[in-house]
C-alpha positions as CSV (number, residue, x, y, z in Angstrom):
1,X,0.0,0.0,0.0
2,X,1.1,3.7,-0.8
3,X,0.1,7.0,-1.5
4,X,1.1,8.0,-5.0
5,X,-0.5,11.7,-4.9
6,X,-1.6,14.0,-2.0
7,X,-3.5,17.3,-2.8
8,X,-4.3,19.6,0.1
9,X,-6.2,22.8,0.1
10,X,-6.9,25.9,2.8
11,X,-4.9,23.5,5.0
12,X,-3.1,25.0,7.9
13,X,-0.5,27.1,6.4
14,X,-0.6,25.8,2.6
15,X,-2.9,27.5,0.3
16,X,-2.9,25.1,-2.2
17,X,-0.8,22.0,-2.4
18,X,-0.3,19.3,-4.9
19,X,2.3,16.4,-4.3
20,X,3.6,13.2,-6.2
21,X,5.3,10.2,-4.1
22,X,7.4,7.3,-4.8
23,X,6.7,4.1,-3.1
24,X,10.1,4.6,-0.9
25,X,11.6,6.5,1.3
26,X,10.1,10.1,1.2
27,X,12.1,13.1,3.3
28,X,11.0,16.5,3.6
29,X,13.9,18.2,5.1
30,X,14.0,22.4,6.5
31,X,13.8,24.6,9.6
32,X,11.2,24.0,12.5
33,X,7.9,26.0,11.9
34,X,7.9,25.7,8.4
35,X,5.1,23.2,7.8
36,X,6.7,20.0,7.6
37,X,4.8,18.4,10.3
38,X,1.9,19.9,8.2
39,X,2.3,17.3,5.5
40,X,2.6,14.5,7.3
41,X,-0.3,15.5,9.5
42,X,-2.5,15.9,6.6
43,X,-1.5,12.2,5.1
44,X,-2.8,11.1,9.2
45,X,-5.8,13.0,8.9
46,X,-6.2,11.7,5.2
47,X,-6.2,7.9,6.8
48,X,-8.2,8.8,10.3
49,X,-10.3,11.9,9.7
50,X,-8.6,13.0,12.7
51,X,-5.5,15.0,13.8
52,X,-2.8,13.4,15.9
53,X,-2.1,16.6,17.2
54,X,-5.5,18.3,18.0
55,X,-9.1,17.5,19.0
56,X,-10.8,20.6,17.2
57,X,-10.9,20.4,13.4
58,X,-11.1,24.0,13.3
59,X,-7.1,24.5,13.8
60,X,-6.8,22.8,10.8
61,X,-8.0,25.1,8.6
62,X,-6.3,27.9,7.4
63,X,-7.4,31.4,9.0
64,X,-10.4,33.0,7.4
65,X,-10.8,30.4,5.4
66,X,-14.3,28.1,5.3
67,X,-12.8,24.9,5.1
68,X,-9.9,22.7,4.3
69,X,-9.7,19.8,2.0
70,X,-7.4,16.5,1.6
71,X,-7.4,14.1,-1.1
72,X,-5.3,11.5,-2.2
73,X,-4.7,8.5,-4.1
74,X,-3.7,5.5,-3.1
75,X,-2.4,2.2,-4.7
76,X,-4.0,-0.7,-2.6
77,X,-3.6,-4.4,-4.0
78,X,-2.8,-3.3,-7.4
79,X,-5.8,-1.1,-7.4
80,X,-6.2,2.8,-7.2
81,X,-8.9,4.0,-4.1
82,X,-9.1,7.4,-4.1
83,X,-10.2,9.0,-1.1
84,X,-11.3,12.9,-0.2
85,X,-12.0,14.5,2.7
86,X,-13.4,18.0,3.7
87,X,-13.6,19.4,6.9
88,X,-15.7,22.9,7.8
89,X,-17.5,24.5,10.8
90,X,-20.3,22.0,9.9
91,X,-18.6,18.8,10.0
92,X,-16.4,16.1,7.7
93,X,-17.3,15.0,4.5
94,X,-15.6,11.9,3.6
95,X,-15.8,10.5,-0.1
96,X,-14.3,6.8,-1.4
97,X,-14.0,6.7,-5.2
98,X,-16.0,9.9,-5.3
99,X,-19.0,8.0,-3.0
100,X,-19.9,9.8,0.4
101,X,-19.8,8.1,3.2
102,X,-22.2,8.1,5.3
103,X,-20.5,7.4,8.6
104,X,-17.1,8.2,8.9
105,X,-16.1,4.6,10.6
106,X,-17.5,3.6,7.1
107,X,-14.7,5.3,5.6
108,X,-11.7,4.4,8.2
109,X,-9.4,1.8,7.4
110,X,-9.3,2.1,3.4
111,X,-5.6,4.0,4.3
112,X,-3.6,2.2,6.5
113,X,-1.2,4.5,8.5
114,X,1.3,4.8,11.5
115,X,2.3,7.4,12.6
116,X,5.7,7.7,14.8
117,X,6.6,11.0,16.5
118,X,8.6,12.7,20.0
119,X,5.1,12.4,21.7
120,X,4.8,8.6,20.8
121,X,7.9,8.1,23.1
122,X,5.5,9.0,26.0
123,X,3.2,5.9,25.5
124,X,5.2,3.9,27.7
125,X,5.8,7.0,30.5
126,X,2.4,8.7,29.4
127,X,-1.0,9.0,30.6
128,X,-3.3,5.8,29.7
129,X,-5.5,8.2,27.9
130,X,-2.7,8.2,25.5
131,X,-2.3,3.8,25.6
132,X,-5.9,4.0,25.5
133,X,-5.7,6.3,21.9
134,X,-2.9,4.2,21.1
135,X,-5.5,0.8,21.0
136,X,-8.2,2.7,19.5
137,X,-6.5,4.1,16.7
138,X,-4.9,0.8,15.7
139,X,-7.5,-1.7,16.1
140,X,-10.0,1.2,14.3
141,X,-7.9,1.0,11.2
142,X,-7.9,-2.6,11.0
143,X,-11.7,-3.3,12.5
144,X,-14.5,-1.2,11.5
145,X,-16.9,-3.4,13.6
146,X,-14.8,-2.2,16.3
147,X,-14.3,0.9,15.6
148,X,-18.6,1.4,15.3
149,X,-18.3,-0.4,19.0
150,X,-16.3,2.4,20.2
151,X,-18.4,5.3,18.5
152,X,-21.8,4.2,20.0
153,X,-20.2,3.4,23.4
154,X,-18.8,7.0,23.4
155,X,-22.1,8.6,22.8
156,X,-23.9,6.5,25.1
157,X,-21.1,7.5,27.7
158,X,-22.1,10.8,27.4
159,X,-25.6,10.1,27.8
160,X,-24.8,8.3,31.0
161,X,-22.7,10.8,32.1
162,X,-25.4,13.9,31.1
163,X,-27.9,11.9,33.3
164,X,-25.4,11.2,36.3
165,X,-24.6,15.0,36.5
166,X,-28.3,16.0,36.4
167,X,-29.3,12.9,39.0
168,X,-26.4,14.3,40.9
169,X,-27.3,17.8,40.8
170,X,-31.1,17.4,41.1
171,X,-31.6,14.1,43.1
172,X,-34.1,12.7,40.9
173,X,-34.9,8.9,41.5
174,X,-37.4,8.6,39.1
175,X,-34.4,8.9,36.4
176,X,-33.1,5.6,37.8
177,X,-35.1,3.4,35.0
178,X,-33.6,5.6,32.3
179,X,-29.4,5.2,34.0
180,X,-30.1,1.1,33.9
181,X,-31.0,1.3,30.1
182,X,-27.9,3.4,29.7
183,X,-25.9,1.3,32.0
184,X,-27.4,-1.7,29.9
185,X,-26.6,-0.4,26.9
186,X,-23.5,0.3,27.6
187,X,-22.0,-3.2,29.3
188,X,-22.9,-4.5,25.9
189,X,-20.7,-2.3,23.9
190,X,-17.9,-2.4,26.7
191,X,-17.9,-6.0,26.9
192,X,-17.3,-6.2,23.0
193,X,-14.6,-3.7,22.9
194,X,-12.9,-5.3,25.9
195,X,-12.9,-8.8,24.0
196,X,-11.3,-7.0,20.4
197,X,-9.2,-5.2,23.0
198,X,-7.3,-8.3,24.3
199,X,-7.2,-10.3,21.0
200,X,-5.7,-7.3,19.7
201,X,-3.0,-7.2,22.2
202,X,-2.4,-10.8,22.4
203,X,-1.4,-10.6,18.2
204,X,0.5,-7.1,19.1
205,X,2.5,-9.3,21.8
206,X,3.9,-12.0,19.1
207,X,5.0,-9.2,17.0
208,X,6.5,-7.0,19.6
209,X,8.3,-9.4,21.7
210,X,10.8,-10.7,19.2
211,X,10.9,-6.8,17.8
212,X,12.3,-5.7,21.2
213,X,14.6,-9.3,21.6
214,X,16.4,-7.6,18.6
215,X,16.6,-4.2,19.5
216,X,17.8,-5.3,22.8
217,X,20.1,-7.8,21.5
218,X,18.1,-10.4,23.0
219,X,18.3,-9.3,26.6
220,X,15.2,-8.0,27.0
221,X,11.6,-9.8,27.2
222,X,9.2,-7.4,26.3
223,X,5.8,-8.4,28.1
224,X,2.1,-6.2,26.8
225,X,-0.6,-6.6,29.5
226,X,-3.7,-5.1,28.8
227,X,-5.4,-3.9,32.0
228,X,-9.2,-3.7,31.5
229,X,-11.7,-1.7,34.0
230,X,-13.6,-5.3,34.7
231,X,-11.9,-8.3,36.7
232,X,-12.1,-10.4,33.6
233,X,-9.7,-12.4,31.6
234,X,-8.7,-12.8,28.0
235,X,-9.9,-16.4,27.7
236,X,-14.0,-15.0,28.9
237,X,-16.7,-15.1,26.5
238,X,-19.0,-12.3,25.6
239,X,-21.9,-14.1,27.9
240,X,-19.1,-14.0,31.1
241,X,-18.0,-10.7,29.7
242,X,-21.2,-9.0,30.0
243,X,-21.7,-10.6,33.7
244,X,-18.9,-8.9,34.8
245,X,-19.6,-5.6,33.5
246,X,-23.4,-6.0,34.9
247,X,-22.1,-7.0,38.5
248,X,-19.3,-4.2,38.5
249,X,-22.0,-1.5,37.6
250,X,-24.8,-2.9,39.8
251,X,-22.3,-2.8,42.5
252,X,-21.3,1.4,42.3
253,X,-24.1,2.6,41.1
254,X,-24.9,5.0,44.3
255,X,-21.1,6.1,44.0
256,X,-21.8,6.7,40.3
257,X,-25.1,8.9,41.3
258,X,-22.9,10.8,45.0
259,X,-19.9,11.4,42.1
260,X,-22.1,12.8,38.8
261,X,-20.0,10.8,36.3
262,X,-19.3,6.9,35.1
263,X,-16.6,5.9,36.9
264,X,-16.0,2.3,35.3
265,X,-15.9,1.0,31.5
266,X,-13.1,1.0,28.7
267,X,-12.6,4.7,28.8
268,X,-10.7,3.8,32.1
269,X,-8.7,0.5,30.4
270,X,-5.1,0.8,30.4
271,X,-1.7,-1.1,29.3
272,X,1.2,-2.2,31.3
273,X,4.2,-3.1,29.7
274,X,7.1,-5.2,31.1
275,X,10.9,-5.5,30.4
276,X,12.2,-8.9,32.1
277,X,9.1,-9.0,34.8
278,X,9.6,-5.3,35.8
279,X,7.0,-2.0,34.6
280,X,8.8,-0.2,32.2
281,X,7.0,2.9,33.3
282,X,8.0,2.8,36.8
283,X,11.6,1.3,36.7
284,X,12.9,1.0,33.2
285,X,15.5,3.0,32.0
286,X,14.8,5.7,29.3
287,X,16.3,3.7,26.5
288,X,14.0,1.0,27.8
289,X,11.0,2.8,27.6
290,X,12.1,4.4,24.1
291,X,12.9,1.0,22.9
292,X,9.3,-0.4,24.2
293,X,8.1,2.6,22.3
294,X,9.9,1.7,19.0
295,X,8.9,-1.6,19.2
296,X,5.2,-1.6,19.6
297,X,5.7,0.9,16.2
298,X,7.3,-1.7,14.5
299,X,4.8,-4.4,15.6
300,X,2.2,-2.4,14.3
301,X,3.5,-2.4,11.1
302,X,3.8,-6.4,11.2
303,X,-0.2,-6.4,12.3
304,X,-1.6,-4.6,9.8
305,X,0.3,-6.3,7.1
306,X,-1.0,-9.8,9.0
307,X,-4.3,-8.2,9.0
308,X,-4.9,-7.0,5.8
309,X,-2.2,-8.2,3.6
310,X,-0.4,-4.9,3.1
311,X,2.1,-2.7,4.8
312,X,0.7,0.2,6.1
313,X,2.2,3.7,5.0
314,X,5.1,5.1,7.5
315,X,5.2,8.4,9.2
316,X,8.1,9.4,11.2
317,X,7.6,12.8,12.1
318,X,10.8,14.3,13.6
319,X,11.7,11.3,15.7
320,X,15.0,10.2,14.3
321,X,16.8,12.6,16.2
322,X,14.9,11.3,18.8
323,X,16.9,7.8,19.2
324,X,20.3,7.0,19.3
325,X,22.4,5.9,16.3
326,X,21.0,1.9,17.2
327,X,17.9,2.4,17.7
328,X,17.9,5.2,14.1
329,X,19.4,1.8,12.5
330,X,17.3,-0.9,13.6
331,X,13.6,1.7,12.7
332,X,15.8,1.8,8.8
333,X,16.9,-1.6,8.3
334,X,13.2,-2.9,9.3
335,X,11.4,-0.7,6.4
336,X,14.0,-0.8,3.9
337,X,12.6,-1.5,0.9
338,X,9.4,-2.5,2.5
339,X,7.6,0.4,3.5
340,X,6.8,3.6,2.1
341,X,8.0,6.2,4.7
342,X,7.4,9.9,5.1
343,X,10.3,11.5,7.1
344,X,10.3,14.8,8.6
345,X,14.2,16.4,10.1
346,X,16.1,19.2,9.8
347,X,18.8,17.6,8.8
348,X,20.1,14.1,7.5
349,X,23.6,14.9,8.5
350,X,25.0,11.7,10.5
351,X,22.6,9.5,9.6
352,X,24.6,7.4,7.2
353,X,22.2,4.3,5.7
354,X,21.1,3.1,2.2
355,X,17.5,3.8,3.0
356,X,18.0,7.6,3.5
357,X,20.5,7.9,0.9
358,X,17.8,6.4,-1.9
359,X,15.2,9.0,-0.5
360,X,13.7,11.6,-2.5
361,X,13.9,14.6,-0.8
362,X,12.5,17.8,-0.4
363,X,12.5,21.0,0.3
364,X,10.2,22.9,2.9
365,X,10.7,26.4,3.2
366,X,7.4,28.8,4.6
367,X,5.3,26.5,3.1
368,X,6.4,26.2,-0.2
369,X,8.0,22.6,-1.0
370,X,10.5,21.9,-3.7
371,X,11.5,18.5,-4.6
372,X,15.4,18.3,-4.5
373,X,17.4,16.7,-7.6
């Protein structure tokens, strides 16, 4: 899978933008601020209909302007899908082949992309809102079922939590019949996405662990446990699943009515990883946890190919001077030749390998980009 031409329009800082790609190694090299990241953001957002750096849409349309627009083509099995997407004050508008779509997890997944930047070092050290966008993002691309799991449980977690604030504020028991067919409602949704959850980390595990044996030189076991809200385990079924949920809910309810808000469910999952039996969060070394980091990348890249019989496109946004010269080499070796990569630096100065010295390059300069012979 690649992206052979990317057209972008009103978009941040670039007017109008139209771009051809070779399925290789792709750098776009010049000073910070001058809308490198840009690019490679609008490739993400071409994939996700989302940014990886920013919840509001609005940001990602130039000033004053009405709206910004992405489209691309992509080569996927030997066949061309183009895709186009607009976003404005009023929404997204997402087109395959020229057909709307009319939900947008309808139109996730025909652009299979991972992205790899500075903040993705944090997933290990981070929040586990960001392990918990981490799953989402990957199984979403891969799993559109999922992915429409995740959508309704969302809005019905707002519901719930609408109604929990009000029954909090208000003391209104006669809401309590409407909370247990949101709660209901709910456990089922949860219950599914905690069962793609674990399936998807159990295949992320067999790719990972012999990625980080290598990095490491084979003295590190790198160990993924996924850590859902319910006391459940992999090996339950959706019937066992849903008990669990139901019990767990029952259980706080009044805490969930004293507190105004949902207090349980995926939107509280998180991962754990492990370096020889210890948390890489809490006692791994930094290049531990940047090598934990790298490696779940490169995984990723494994699953999606195992998934849908592709590679997925690259993005490595400003994250080579991120890792050391080992860590730079194993990330090139791995995609040489098998990957079509979009790489954002300053400079490629020091960085001596084949890969980068095929690239095309080009130039960025205040938004203007020039590709270099």
């Amino acid at each position: 899978m690649h992206i052979e031409e990317l057209a972008i329009k009103q978009y941040r800082n670039y007017r109008s933008l139209s771009l051809s790609f070779e399925n290789k190694v792709n750098v776009f090299l010049g000073e910070n601020a001058q809308g490198k990241t840009n690019v490679m953001e609008s490739i993400y957002v071409l994939a996700f209909a989302k940014s990886h750096r920013t919840a509001r849409d609005k940001e990602l349309i130039m000033w004053d302007e009405e709206y910004a627009k992405i489209e691309g083509s992509i080569q996927k099995k030997n066949r061309q899908t183009d895709l186009s997407l607009v976003l404005s004050q009023k929404g997204k508008k997402a087109k395959v082949n020229r057909i709307e779509q009319q939900r947008l997890t309808d139109y996730v997944g025909h652009f299979n992309v991972v992205m790899f930047a500075p903040e993705d070092l944090n997933l290990v050290k981070g929040s586990p809102q960001v392990r918990r966008r981490f799953i989402d993002m990957e199984i979403g691309q891969v799993n559109a079922v999922y992915l429409h799991d995740l959508s309704q449980y969302q809005k019905i977690l707002a519901q719930r939590n609408s109604l929990l604030r009000d029954m909090h504020r208000k003391g209104k028991p006669e809401q309590i019949m409407m909370l247990d067919i949101l709660t209901e409602q709910m456990i089922e949704k949860a219950a599914r996405i905690t069962m793609k959850r674990f399936a998807y980390m159990d295949r992320l595990q067999k790719w990972a662990e012999p990625i980080h044996q290598g990095i490491s030189r084979g003295k590190e076991t790198l160990k993924i446990l996924y850590k859902p809200a319910v006391d459940v385990c992999e090996s339950s079924d959706l019937t066992k699943m849903i008990e669990a949920f139901a019990a767990k809910f029952d259980k706080i309810k009044d805490r969930e009515i004293d507190r105004g808000t949902s207090m349980f469910g995926p939107h509280r999952d998180d991962l754990l990883f492990e370096v020889n039996g210890k948390d890489v969060q809490t006692y791994g070394s930094q290049g531990q946890q940047r090598t934990t980091a790298l490696s779940l990348k490169l995984a990723e890249i494994d699953l999606i190919h195992s998934e849908v019989g592709e590679y997925p496109v690259l993005l490595l946004d400003d994250v080579l001077s991120e890792l050391d010269d080992y860590r730079q080499s194993h990330l090139l070796n791995t995609i040489q030749d098998k990957v079509q990569t979009f790489v954002t630096t300053t400079s490629v100065e020091g960085i001596h390998h084949e890969t980068l010295e095929k690239a095309a390059s080009y130039e960025v300069h205040q938004g203007e980009i020039k590709r270099r012979d």
